[in-house]
PDB file of N, CA, C and O in Angstrom, chain B, residues numbered from 101:
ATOM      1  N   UNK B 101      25.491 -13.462 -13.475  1.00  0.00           N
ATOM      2  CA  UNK B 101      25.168 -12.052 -13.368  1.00  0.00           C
ATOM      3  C   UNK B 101      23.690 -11.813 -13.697  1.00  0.00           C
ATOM      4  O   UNK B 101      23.146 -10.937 -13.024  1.00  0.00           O
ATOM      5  N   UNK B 102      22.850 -12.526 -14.742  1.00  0.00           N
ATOM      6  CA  UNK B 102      21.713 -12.049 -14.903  1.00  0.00           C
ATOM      7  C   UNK B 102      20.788 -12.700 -13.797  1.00  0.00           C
ATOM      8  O   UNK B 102      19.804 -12.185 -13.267  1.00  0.00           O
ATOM      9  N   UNK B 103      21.355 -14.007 -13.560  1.00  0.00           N
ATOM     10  CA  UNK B 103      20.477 -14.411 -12.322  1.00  0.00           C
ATOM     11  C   UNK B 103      20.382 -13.809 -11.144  1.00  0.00           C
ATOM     12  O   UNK B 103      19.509 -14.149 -10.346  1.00  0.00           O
ATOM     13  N   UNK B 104      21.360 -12.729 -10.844  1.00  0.00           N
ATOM     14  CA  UNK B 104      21.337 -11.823 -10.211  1.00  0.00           C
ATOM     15  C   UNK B 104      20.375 -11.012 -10.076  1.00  0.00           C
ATOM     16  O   UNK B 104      19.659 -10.886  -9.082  1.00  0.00           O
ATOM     17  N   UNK B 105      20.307 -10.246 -11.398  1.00  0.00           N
ATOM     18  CA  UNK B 105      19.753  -9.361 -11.598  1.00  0.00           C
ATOM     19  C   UNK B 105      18.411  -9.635 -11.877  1.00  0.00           C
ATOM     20  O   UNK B 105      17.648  -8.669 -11.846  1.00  0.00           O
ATOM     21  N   UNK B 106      17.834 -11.019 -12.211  1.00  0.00           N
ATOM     22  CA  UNK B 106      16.535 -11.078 -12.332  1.00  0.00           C
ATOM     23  C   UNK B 106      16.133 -11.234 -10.772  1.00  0.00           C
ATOM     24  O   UNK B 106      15.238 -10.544 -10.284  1.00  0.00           O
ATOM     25  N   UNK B 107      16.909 -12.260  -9.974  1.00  0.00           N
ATOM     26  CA  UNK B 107      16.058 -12.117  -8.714  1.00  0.00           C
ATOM     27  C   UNK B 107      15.795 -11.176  -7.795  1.00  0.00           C
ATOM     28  O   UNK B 107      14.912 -11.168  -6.938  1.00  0.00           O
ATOM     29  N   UNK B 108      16.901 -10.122  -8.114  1.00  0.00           N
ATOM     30  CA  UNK B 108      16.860  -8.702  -7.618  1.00  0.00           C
ATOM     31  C   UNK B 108      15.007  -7.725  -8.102  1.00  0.00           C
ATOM     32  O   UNK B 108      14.169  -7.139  -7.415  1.00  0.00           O
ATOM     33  N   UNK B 109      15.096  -7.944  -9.163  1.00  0.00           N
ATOM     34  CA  UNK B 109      14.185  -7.545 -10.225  1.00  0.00           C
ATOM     35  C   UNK B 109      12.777  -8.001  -9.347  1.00  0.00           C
ATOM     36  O   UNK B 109      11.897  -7.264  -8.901  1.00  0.00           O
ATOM     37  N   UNK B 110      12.884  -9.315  -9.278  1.00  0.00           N
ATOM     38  CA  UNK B 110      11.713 -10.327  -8.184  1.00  0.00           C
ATOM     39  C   UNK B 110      11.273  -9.860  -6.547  1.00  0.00           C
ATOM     40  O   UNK B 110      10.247  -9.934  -5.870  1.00  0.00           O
ATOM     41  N   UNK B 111      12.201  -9.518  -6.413  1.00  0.00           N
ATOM     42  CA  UNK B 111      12.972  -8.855  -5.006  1.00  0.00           C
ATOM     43  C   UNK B 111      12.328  -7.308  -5.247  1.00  0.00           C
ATOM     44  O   UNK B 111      12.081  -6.741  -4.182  1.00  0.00           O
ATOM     45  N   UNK B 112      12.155  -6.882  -5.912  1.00  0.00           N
ATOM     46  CA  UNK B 112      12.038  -5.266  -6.392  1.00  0.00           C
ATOM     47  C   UNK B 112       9.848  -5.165  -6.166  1.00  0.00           C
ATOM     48  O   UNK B 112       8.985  -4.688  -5.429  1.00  0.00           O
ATOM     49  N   UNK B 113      10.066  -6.227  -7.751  1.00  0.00           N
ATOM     50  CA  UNK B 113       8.501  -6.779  -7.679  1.00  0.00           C
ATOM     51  C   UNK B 113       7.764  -6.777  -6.587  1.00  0.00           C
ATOM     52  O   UNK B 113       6.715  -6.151  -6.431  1.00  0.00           O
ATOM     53  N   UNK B 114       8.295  -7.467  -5.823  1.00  0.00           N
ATOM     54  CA  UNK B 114       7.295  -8.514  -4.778  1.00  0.00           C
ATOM     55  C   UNK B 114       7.298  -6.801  -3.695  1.00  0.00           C
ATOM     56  O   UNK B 114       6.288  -6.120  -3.516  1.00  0.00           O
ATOM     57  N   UNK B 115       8.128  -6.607  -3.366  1.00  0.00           N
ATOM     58  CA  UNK B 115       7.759  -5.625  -2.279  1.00  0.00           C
ATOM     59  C   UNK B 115       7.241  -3.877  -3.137  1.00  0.00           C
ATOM     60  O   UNK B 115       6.615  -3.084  -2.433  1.00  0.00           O
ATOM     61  N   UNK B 116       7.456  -3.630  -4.062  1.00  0.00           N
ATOM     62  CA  UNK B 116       5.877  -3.193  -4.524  1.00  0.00           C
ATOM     63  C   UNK B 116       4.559  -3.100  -4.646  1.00  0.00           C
ATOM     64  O   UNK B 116       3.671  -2.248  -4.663  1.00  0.00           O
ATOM     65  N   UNK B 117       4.748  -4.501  -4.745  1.00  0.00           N
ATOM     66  CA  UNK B 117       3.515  -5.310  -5.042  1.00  0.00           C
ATOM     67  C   UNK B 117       2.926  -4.770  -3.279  1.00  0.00           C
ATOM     68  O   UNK B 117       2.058  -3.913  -3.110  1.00  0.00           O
ATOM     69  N   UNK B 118       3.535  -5.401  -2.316  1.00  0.00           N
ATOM     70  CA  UNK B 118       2.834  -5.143  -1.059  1.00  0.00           C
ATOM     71  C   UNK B 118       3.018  -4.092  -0.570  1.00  0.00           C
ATOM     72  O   UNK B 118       2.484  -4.022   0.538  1.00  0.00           O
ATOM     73  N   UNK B 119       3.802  -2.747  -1.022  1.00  0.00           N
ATOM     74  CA  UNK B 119       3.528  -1.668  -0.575  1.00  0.00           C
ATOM     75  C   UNK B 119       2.550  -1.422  -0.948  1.00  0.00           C
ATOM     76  O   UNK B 119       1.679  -1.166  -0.115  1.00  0.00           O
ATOM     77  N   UNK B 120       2.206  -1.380  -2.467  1.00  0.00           N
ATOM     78  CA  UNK B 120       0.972  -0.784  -2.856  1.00  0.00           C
ATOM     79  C   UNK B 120      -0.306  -1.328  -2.632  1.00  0.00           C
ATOM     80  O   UNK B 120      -1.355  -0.845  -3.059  1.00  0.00           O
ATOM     81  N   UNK B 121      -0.157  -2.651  -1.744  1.00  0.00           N
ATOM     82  CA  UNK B 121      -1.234  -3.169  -1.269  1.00  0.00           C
ATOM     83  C   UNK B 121      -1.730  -2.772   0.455  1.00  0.00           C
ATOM     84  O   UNK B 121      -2.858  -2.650   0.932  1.00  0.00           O
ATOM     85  N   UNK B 122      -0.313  -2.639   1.116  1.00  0.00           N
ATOM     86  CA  UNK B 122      -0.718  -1.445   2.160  1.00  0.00           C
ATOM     87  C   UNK B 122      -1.266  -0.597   2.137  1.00  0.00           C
ATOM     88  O   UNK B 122      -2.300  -0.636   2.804  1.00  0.00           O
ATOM     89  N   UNK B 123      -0.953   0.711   1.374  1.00  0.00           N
ATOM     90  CA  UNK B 123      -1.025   1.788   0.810  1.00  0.00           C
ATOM     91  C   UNK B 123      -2.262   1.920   0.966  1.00  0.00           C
ATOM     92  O   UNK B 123      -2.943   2.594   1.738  1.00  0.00           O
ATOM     93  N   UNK B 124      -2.612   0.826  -0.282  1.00  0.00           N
ATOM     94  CA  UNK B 124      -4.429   0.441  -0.765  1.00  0.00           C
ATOM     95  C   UNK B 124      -5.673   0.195   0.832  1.00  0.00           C
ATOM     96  O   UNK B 124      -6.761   0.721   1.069  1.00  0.00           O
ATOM     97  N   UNK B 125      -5.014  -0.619   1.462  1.00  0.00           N
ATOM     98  CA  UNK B 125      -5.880  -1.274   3.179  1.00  0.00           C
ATOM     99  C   UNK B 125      -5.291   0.912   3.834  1.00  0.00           C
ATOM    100  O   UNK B 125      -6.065   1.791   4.213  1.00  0.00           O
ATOM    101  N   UNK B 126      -4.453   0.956   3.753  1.00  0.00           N
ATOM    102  CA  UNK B 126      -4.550   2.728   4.822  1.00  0.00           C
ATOM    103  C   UNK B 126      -5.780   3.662   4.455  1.00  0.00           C
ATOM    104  O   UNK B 126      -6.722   4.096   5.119  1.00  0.00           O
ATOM    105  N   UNK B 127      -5.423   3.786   3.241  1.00  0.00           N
ATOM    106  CA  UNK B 127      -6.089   4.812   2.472  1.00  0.00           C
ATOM    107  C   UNK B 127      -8.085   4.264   2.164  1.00  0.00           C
ATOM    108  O   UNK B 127      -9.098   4.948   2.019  1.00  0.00           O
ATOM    109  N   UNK B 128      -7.848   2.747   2.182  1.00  0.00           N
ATOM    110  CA  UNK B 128      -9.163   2.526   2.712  1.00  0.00           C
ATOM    111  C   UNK B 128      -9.939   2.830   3.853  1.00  0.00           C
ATOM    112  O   UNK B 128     -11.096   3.247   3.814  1.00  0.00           O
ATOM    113  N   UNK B 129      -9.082   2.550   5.163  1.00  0.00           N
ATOM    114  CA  UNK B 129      -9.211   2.995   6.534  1.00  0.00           C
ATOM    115  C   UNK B 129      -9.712   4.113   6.712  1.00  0.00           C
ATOM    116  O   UNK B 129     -10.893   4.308   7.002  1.00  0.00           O
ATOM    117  N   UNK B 130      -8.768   5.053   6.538  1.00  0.00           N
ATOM    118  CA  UNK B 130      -9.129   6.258   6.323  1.00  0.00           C
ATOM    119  C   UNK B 130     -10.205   6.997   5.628  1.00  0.00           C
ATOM    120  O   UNK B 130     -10.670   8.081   5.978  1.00  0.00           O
ATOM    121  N   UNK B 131     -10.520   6.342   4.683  1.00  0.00           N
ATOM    122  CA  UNK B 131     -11.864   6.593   4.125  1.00  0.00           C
ATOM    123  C   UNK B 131     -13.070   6.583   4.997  1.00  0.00           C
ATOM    124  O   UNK B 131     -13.848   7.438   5.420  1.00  0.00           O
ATOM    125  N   UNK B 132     -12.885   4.887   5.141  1.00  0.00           N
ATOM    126  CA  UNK B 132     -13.867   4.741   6.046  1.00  0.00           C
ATOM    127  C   UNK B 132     -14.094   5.234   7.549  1.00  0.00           C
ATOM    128  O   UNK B 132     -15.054   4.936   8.260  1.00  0.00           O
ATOM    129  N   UNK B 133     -13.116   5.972   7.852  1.00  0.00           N
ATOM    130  CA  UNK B 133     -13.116   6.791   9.408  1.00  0.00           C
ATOM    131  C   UNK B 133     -13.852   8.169   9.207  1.00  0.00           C
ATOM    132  O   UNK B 133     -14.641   8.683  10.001  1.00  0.00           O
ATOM    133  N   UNK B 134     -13.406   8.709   7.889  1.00  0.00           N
ATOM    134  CA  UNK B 134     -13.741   9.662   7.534  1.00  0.00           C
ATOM    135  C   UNK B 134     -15.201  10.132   7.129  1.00  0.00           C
ATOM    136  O   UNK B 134     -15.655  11.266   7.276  1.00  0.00           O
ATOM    137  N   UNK B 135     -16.003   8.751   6.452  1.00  0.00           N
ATOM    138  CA  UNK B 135     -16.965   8.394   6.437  1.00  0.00           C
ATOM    139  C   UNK B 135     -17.768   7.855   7.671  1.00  0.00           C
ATOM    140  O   UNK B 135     -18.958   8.138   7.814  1.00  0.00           O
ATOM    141  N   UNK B 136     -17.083   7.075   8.550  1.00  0.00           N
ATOM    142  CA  UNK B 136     -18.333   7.105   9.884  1.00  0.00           C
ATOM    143  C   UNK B 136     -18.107   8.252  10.963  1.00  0.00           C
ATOM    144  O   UNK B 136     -19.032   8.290  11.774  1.00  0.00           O
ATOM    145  N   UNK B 137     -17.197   9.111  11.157  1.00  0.00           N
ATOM    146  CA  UNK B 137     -17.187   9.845  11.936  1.00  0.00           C
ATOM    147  C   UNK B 137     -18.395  11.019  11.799  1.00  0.00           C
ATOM    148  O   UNK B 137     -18.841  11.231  10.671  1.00  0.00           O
ATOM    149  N   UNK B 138     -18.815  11.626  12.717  1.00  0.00           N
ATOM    150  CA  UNK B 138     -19.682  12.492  12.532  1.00  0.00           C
ATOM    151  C   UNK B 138     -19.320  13.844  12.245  1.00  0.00           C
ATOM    152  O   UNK B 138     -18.280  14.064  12.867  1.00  0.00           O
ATOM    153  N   UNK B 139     -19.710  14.959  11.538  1.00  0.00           N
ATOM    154  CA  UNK B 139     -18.568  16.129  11.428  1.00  0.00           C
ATOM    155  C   UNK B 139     -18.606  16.769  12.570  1.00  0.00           C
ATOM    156  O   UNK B 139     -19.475  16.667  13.436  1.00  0.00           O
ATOM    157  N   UNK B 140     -17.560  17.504  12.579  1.00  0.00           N
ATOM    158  CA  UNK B 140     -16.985  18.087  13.891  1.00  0.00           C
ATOM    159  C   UNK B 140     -17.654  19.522  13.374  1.00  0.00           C
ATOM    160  O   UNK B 140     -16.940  20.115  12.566  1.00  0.00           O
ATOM    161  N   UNK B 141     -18.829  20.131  13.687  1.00  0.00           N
ATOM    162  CA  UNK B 141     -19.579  21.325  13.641  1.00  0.00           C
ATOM    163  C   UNK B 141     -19.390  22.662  14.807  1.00  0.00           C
ATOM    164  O   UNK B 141     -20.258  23.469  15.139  1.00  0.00           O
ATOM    165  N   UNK B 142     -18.196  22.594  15.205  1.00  0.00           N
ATOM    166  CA  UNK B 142     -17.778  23.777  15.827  1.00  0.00           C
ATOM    167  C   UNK B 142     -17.951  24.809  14.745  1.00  0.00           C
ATOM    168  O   UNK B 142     -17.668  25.987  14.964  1.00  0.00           O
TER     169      UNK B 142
END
């Protein structure tokens, strides 16, 4: 049962880990689009 629950735990970890490393590469993107685009002066 705990080996269960630790690899679950691992399992939990690990795809955190790379959401918040997505997250991190979008929200960079976006920065940087936001930053080279020119403003829209209508």
């Amino acid at each position: 049962m705990f080996k269960k629950l630790l690899i679950l735990a691992g399992v939990v970890g690990v795809g955190v880990v790379v959401f918040n490393k997505i997250k991190a590469s979008n929200d960079e993107r976006a920065l940087w689009h936001e930053a080279t685009t020119s403003p829209d002066l209508r």
